[in-house]
PAGUFI-580313 format. One record per residue: x, y, z of N, C-alpha, C, O in turn; residue number from 1; residue in three letters. Coordinates in steps of 0.001 Angstrom, whole numbers, plus 500000, padded with zeros to 6 digits. Layout:
+--------+--------+--------+--------+--------+--------+--------+--------+--------+--------+--------+--------+-----+-----+
!    npx !    npy !    npz !   capx !   capy !   capz !    cpx !    cpy !    cpz !    opx !    opy !    opz !   i !  aa !
+--------+--------+--------+--------+--------+--------+--------+--------+--------+--------+--------+--------+-----+-----+
!      X !      Y !      Z !      X !      Y !      Z !      X !      Y !      Z !      X !      Y !      Z ! NUM ! ala !
...
+--------+--------+--------+--------+--------+--------+--------+--------+--------+--------+--------+--------+-----+-----+
END
This chain:
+--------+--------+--------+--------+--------+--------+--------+--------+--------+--------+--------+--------+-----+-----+
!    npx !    npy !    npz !   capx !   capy !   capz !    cpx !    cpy !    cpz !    opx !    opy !    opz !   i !  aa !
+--------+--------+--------+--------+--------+--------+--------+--------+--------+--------+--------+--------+-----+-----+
! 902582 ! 691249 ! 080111 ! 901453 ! 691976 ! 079569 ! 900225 ! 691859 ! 080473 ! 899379 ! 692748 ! 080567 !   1 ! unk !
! 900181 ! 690361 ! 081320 ! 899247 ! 690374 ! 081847 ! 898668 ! 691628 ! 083046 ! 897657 ! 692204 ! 083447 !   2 ! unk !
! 900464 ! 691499 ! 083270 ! 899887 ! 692929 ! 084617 ! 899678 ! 693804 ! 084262 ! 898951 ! 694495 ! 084976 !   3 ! unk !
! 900178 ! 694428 ! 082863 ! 899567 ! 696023 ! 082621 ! 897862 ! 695564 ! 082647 ! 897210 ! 696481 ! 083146 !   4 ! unk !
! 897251 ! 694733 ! 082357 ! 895784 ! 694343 ! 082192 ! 895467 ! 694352 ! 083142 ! 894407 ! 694955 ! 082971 !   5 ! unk !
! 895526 ! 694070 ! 084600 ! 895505 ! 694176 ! 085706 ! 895442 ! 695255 ! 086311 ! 894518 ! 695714 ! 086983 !   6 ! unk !
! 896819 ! 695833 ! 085982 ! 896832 ! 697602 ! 086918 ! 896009 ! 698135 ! 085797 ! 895278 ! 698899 ! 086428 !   7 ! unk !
! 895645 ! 698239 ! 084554 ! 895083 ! 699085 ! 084343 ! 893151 ! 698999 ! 084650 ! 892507 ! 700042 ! 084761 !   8 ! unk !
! 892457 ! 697558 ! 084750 ! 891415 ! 697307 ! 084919 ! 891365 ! 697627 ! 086197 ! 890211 ! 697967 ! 086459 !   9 ! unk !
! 892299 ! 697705 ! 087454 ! 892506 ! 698358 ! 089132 ! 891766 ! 699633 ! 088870 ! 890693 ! 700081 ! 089273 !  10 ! unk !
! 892963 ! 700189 ! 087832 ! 892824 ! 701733 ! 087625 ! 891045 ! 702080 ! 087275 ! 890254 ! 702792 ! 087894 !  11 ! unk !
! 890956 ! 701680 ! 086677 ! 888836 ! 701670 ! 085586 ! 888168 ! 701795 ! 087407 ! 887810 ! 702659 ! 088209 !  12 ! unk !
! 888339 ! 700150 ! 087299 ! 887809 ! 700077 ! 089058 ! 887541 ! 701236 ! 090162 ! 886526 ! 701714 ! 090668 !  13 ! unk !
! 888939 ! 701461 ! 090293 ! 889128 ! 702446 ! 091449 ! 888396 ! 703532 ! 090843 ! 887269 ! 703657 ! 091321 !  14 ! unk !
! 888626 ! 704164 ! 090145 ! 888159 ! 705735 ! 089289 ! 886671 ! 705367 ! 089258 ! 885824 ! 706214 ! 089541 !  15 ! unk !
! 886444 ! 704501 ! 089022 ! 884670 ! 704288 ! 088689 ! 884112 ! 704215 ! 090076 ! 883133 ! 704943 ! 090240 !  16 ! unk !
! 884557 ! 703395 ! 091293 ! 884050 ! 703026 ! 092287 ! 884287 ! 704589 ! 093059 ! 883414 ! 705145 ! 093725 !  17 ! unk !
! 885640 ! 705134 ! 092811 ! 885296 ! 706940 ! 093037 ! 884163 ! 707968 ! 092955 ! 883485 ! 708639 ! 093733 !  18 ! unk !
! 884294 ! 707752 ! 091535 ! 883166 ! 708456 ! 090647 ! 881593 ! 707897 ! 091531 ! 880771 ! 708791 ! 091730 !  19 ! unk !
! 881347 ! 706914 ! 091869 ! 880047 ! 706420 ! 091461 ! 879551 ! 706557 ! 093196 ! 878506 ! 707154 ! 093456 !  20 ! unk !
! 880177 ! 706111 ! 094015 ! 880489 ! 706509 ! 095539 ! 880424 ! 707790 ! 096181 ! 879809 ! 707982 ! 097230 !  21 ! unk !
! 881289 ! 708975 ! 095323 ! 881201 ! 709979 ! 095816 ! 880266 ! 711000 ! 094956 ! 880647 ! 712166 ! 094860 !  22 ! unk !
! 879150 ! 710629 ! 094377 ! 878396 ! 711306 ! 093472 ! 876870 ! 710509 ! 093828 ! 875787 ! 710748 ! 093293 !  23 ! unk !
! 877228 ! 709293 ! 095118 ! 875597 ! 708777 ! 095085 ! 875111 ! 707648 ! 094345 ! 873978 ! 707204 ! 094533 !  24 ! unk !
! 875888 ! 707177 ! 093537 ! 875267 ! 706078 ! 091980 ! 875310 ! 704924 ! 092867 ! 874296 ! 704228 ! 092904 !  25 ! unk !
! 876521 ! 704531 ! 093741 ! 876936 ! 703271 ! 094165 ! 877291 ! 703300 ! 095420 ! 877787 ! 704271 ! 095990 !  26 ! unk !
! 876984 ! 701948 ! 096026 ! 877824 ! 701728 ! 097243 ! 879219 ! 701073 ! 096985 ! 879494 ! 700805 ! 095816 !  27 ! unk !
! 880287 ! 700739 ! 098143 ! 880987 ! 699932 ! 097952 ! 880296 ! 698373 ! 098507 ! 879673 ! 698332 ! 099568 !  28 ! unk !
! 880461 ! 697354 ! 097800 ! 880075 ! 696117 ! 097623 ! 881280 ! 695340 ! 098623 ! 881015 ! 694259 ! 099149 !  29 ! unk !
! 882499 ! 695949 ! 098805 ! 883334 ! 695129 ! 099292 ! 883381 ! 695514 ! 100994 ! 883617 ! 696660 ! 101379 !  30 ! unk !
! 883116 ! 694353 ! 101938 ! 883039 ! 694906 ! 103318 ! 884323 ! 695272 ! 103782 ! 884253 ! 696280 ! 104485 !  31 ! unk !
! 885490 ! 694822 ! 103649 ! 886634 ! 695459 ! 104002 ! 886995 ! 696938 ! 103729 ! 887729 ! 697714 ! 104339 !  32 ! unk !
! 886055 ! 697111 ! 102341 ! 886692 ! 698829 ! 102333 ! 885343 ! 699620 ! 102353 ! 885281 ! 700783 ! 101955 !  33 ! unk !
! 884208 ! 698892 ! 102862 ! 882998 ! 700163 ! 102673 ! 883040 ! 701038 ! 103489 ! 882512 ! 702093 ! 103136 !  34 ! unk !
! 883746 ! 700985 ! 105074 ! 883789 ! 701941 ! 105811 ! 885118 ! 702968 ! 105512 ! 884916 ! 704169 ! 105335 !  35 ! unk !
! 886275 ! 702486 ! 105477 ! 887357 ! 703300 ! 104829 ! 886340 ! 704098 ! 103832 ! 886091 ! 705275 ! 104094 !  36 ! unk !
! 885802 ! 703530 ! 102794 ! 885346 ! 704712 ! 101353 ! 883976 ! 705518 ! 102356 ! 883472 ! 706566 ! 101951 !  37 ! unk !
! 883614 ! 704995 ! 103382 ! 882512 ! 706084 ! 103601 ! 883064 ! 706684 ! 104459 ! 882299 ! 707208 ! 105269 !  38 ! unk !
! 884565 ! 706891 ! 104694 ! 885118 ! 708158 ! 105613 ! 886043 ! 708834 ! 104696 ! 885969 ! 710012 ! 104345 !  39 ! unk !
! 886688 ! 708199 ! 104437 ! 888029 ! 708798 ! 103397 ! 888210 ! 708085 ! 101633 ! 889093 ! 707363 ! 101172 !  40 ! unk !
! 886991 ! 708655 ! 101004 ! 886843 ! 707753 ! 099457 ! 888094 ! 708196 ! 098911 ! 888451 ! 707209 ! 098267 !  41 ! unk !
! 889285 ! 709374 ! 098725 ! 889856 ! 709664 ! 097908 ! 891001 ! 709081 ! 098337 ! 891845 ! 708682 ! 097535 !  42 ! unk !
! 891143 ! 708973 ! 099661 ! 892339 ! 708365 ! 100382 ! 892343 ! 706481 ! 100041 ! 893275 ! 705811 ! 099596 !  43 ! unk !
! 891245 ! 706124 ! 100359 ! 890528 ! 704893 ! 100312 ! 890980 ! 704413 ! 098569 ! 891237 ! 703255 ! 098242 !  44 ! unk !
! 890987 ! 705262 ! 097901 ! 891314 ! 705172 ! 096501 ! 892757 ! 704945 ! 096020 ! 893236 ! 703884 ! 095619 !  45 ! unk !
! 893417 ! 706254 ! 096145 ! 895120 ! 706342 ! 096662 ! 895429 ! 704905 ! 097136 ! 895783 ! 704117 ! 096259 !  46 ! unk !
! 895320 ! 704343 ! 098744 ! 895730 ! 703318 ! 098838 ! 895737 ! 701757 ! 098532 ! 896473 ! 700844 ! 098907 !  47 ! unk !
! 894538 ! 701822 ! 097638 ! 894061 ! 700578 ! 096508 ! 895296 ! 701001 ! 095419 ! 895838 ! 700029 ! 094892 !  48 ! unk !
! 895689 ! 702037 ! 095110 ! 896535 ! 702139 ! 093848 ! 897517 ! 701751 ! 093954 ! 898097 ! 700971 ! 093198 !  49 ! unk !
! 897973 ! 702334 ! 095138 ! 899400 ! 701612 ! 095683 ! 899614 ! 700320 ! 096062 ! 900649 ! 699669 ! 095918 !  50 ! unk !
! 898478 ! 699949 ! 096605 ! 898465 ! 698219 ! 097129 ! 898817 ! 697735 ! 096009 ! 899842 ! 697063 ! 095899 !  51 ! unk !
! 897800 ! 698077 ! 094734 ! 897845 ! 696982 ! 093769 ! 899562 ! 697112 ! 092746 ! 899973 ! 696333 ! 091887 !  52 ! unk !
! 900156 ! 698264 ! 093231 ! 900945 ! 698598 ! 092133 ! 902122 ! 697602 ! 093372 ! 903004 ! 697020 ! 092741 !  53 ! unk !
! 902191 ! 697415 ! 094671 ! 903698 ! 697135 ! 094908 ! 902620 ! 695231 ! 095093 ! 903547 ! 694427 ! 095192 !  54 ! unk !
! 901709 ! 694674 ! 095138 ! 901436 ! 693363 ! 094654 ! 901757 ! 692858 ! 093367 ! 902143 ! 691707 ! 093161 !  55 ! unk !
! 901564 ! 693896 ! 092342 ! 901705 ! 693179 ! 091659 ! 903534 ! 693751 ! 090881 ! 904075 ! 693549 ! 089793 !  56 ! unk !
! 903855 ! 694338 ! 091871 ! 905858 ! 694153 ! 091412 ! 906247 ! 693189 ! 092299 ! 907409 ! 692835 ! 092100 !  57 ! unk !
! 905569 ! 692504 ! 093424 ! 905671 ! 691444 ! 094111 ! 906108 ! 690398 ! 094008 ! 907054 ! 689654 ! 094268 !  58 ! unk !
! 904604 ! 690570 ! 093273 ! 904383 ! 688898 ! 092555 ! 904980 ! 688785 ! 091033 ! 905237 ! 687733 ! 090447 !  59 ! unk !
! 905124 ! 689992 ! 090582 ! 906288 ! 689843 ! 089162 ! 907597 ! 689256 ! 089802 ! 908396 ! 688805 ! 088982 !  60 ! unk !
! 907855 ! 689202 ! 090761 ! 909474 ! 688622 ! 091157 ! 909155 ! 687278 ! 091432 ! 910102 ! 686577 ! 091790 !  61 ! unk !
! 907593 ! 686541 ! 091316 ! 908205 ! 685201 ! 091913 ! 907692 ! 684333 ! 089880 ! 906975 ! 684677 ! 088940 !  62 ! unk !
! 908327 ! 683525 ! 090098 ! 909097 ! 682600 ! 089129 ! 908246 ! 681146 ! 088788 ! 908690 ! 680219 ! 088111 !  63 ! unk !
! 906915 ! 681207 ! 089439 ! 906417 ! 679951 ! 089790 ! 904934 ! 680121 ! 088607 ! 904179 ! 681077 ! 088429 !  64 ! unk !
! 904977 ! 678678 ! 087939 ! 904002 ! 678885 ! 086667 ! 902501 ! 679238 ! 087298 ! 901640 ! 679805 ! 086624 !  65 ! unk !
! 902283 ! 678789 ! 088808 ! 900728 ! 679105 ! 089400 ! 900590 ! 680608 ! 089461 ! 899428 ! 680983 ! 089614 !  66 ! unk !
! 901531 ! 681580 ! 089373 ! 901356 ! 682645 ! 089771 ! 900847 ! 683260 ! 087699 ! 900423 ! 684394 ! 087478 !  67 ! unk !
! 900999 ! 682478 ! 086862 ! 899982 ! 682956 ! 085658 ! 898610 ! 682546 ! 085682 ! 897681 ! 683291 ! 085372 !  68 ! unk !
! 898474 ! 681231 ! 086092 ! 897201 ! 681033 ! 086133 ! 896379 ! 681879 ! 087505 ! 895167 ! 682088 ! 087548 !  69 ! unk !
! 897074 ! 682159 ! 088239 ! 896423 ! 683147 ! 089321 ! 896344 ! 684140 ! 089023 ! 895312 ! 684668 ! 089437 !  70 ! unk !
! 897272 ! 685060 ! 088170 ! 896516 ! 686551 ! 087731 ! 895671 ! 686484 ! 086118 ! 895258 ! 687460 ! 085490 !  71 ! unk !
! 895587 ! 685147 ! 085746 ! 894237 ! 685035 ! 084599 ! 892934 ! 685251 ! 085890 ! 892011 ! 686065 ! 085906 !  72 ! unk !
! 893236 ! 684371 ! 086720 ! 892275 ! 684416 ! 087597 ! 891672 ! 685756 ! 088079 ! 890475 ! 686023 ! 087977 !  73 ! unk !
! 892578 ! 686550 ! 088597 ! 892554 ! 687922 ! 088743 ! 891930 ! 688538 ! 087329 ! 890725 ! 688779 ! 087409 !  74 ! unk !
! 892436 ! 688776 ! 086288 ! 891790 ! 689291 ! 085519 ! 890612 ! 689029 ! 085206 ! 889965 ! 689992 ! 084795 !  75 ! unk !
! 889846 ! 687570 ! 085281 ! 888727 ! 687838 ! 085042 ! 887787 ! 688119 ! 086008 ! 886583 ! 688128 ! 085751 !  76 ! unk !
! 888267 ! 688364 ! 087168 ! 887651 ! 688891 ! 088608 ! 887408 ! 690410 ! 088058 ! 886360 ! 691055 ! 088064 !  77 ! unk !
! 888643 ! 690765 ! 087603 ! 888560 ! 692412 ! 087520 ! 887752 ! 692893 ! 086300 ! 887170 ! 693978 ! 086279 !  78 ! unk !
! 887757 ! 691837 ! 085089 ! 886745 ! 692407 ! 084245 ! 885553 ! 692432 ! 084405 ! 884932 ! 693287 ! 083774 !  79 ! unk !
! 884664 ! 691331 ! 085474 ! 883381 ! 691171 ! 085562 ! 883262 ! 692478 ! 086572 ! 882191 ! 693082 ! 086635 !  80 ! unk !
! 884376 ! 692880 ! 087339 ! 883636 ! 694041 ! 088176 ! 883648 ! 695055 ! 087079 ! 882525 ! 695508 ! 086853 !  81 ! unk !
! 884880 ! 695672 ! 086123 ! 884324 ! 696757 ! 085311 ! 882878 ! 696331 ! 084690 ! 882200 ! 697293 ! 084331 !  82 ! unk !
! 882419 ! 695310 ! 084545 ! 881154 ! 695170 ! 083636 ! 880076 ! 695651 ! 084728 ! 879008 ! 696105 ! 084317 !  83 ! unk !
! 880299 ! 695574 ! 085964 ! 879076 ! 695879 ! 086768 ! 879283 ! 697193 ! 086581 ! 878296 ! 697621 ! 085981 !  84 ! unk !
! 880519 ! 698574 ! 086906 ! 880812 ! 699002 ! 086922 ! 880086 ! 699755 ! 085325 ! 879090 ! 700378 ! 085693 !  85 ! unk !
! 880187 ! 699840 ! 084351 ! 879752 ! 699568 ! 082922 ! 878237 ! 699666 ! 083379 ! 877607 ! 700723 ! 083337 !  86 ! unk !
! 877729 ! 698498 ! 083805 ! 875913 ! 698455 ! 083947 ! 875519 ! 699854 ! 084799 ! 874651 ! 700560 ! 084287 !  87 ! unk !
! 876171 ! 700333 ! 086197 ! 875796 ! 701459 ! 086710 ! 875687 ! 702559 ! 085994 ! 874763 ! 703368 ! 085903 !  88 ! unk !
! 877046 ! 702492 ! 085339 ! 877561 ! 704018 ! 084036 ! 875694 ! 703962 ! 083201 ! 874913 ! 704896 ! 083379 !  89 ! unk !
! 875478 ! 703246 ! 082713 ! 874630 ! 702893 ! 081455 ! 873301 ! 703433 ! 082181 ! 872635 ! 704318 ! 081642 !  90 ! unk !
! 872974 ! 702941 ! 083279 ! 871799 ! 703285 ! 083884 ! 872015 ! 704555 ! 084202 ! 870990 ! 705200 ! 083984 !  91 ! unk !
! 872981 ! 705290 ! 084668 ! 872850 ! 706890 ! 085312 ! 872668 ! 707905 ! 083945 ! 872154 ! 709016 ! 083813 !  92 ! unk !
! 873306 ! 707026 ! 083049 ! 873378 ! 708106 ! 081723 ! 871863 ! 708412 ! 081302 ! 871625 ! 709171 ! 080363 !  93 ! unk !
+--------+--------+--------+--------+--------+--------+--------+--------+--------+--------+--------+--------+-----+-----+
END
């Protein structure tokens, strides 16, 4: 269950950091992908989806109890970004 929580908070992420990037609201915050999203945002998007979808059928194959406490970890990485994500939405409205 944990990973549908995962790919789907990716999914919020990506679509929002789309939305908010290619409309002006936001920069990207992350230095590895701010230049990818300021040449190719939709492509730049696409390949976050896919990354995260064959990581995390990856890491569903390994068997080891650190790999739950590492995607709690992950999840609450990914909810505090929808919340920033959330604060931009709130201010543009």
């Amino acid at each position: 269950m944990i990973y549908a929580y995962v790919a789907g908070l990716t999914v919020i992420d990506v679509v929002c950091t789309y939305i908010g990037f290619t409309r002006g609201f936001i920069e990207e915050a992350n230095p590895l992908l701010k230049g990818v999203y300021e040449k190719e945002p939709l492509i730049a998007s696409i390949c976050i989806l896919i990354f995260m979808i064959v990581c995390l059928w990856l890491i569903s194959k390994v068997k080891k109890k650190w790999v739950k406490y590492a995607l709690h970890g992950v999840l609450f990485i990914k909810v505090c970004i929808v919340l920033l994500h959330a604060d931009w939405i709130m201010k543009v409205m």
